[in-house]
N, C-alpha and C positions, 0 to 999 in steps of 0.2 A: 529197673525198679519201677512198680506199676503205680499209679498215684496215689492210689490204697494206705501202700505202704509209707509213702513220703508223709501224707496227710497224718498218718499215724504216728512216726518218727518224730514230725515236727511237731507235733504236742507234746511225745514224751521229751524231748528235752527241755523245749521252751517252759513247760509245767515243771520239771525236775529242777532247772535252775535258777526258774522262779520262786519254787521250795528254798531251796539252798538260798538264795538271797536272801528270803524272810526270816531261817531260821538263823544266820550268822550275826545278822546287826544284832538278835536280840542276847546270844550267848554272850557276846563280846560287849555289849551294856550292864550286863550280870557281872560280869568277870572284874569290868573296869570298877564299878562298883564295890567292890569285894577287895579290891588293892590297889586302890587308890593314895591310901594313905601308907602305904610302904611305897609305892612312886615317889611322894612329897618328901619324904624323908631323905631322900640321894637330891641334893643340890646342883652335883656334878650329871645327874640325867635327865635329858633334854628328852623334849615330845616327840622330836626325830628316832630318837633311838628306840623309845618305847614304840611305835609303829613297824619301825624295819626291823628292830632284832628279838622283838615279842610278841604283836600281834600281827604282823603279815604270818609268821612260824605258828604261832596260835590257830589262824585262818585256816592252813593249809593241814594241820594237825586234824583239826574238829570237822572240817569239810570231809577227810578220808574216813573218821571215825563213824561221823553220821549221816554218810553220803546213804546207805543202805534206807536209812530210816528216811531219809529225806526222798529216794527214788520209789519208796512203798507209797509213803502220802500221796505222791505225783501222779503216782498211777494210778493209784483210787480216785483222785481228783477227777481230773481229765477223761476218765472212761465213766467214770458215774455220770458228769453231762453229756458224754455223748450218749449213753443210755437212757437220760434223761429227755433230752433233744430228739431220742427215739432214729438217731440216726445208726446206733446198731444193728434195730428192725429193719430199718431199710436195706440194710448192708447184707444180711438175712435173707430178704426177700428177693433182695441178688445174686444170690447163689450162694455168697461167702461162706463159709463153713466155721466152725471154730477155731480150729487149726489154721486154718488159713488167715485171719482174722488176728491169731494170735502172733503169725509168723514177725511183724513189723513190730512187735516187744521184745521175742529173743534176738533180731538185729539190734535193738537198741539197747539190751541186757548185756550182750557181747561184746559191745562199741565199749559200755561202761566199765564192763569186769576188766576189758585192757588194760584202761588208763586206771582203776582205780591196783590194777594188782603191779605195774609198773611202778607206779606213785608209792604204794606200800612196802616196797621192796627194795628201791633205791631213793626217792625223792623225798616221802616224809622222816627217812631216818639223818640225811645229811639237812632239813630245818631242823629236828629235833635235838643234833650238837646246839645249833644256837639258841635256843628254846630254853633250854636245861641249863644251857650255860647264864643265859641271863636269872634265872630261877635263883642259879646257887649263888649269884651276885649282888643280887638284889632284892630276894622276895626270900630265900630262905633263914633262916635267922641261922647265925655264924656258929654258936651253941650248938644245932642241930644238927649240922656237919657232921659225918664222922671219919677225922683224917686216921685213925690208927685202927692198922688189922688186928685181929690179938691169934694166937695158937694156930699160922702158919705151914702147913702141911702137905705137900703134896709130891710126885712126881715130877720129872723135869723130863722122862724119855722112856722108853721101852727096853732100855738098858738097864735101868737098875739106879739113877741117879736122883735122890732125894733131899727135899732140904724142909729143915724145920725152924724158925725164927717160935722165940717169945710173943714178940710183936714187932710193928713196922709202923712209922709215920711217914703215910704219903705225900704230907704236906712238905716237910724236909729233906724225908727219903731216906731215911734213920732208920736201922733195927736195932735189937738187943739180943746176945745168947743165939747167933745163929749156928746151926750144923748143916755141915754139908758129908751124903754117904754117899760111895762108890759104891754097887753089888757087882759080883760075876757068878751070876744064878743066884745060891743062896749066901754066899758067902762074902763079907767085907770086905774090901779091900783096902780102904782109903777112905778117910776120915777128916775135915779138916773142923776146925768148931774156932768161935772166936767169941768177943764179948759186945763187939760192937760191930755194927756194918753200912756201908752207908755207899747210895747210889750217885756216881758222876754223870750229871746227862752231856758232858762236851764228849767223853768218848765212850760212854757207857757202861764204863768197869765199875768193879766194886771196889771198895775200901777197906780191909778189914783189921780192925787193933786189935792186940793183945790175942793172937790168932796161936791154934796150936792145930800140926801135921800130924797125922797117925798114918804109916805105912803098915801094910802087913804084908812081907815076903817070907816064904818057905815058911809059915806058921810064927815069923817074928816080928816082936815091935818093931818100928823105928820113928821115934818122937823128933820131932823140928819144932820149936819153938820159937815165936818175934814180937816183935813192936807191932810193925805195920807191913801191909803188903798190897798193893792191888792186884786184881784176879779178873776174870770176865764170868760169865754163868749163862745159862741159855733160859734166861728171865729179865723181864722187865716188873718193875715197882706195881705198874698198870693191871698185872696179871694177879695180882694179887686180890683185889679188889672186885668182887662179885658182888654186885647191886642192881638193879633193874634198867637204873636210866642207862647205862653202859649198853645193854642187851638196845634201849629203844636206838640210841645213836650211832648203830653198827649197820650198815648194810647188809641183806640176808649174805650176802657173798663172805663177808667178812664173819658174819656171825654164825653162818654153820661152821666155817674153820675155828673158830676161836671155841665152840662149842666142842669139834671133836678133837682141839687138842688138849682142852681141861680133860674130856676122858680120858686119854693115853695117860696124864697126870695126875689120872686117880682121883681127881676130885667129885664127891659123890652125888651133891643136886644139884642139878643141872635145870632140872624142870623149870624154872622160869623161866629160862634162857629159849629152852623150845619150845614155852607156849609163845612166846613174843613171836620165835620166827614161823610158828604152824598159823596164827592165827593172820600172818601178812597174807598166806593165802586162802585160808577160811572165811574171812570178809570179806573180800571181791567175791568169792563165787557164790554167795548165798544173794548178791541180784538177783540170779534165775530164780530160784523158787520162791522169795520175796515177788518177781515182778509176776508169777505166778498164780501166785495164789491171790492177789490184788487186782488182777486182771478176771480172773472167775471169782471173787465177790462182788466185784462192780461192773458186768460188763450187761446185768440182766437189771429191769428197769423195778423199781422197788415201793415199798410205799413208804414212806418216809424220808425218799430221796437221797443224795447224798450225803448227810447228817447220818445214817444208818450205817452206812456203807466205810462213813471216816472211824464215825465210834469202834463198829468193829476191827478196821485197818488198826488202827490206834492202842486197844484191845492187844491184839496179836505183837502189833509191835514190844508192846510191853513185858510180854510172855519172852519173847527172843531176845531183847537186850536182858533180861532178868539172868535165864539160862545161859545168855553167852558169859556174862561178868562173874557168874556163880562157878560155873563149869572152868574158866579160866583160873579162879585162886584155886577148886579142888587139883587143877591138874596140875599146878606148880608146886603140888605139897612130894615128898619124896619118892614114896611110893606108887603116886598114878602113872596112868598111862594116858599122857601129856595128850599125845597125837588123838586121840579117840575121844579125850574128853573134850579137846579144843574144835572139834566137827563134832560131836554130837548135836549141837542146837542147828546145826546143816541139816545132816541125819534126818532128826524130827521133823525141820521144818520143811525138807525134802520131801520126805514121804507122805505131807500133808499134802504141798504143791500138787503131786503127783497124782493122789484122790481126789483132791480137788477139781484140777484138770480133765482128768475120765469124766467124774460127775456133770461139771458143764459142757462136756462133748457131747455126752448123751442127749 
């Protein structure tokens, strides 16, 4: 690595995590600000806790979400004074080309999309259990909660095995009116249906009162009637439950299985579920054309100096966080097409980078 490049690298980071410094103390003075007085309220919650199991999780949350926006500023920063400093020109007048010139921001665009697409995929989903969990413990109001599924429906297998509850309380692990059907192709075979159900977590069976058997052999009833009975089922209480913070506290590992086993199970929108998991790699890779296009706004010497150069960085970023958060609720609604909407604001911001690019090469 030629000194070029070191010189270059060690601004982009030192600038980038000098960004991120500045930009965290002030989120987390907003924040504390804002729910402070749901902290005072818990007696039992010490300053300890609030540090370690909300904003260290916090930290690490907001650092991945707004590393992008934080590495744009950085890199307009730092090349607009060296523009400024006219030590571009010089660089110029040494032969350096643009391309070449650029080469020591996609090393350090690549450095970043690593760690930020590792962190996205495994690190900020296991803070995010504890994040969510302190939320529902202390900041969300108990009201708000909503422990009961209502109208229960879905597949259990590609067999044919189906079960319908009224409703379910996750809090207890209580249903009401559940049915449980056999198919073989199209046809029933087995039936069981009860009034009450209710989940054991020491060995994981079910419970069910007041239960009734329906057989069907060679086209005939056969009714079993009881009290009580326990049973197993290839379901858990958990599965039942589709809400977002679920999807954020899931590792992508765990969250495309648990995504393609709700479809075997029929169950129809999913789309949230795969914007969470499209967008862990959608935001690492939009560095490149971020450090891009940041790099050929600032890299030519201007009048109005950096102040020009940030307003428009600034500008642009606004436009991308706008379309990313917009693009993301359209893609979760039933019918998109999650994957395309959740890269789109890449896309666009891609094929700006890339004219961008030509144009300051020229």
């Amino acid at each position: 690595m030629r000194i070029l490049d070191k010189y270059i690298l060690s601004k982009y980071f030192k600038t980038f995590i000098f960004t991120v410094l500045l930009l965290l103390p002030i989120a987390i003075a907003i924040d504390i600000s804002e729910k402070i007085h749901k902290f005072i309220k818990h007696e039992d919650l010490s300053v300890w806790t609030i540090a370690k199991d909300y904003y260290l999780n916090f930290s690490i949350y907001y650092i991945n979400t707004f590393m992008p926006l934080a590495l744009f500023i950085a890199v307009i920063l730092f090349t607009s004074k060296m523009a400024a400093n006219t030590e571009i020109i010089a660089m110029n007048s040494g032969g350096v080309s643009f391309p070449r010139f650029v080469r020591p921001y996609f090393i350090g665009a690549t450095i970043v999309f690593l760690f930020s697409f590792y962190a996205n995929h495994f690190i900020v989903p296991e803070s995010n259990k504890i994040w969510e969990k302190f939320h529902r413990d202390y900041l969300t109001h108990r009201s708000k909660i909503k422990h009961q599924v209502d109208n229960v429906n879905f597949q259990l297998n590609e067999v044919g095995d189906i079960i319908y509850m009224k409703n379910f309380n996750l809090k207890n692990n209580k249903g009401n009116f559940f049915s449980y059907e056999h198919f073989e192709g199209t046809k029933l075979k087995y039936k069981l249906i009860s009034r009450k159900i209710a989940f054991n977590k020491k060995d994981s069976t079910y419970t069910l009162n007041n239960y009734k058997k329906r057989y069907i052999v060679n086209g005939n009833d056969v009714i079993e009637k009881g009290k009580k009975m326990d049973t197993i089922f290839d379901f858990k209480p958990s599965d039942l439950q589709f809400v977002d913070y679920l999807a954020k506290e899931m590792n992508s590992v765990k969250l495309y299985k648990h995504i393609q086993k709700s479809e075997k199970r029929g169950i129809k929108n999913l789309n949230s579920y795969r914007v969470e998991l499209y967008k862990r790699s959608s935001m690492p890779t939009s560095v490149f054309a971020l450090t891009i296009i940041a790099v050929s706004l600032a890299f030519r010497k201007k009048r109005g100096g950096m102040g020009v150069n940030l307003a428009i960085g600034v500008a642009l970023m606004f436009f991308y966080v706008f379309f990313m958060k917009i693009f993301e609720v359209f893609g979760a609604s039933a019918t998109a097409n999650s994957l395309l909407l959740v890269w789109l604001p890449n896309i666009i911001f891609g094929t700006l980078a890339i004219f961008l690019y030509f144009n300051a090469k020229r």
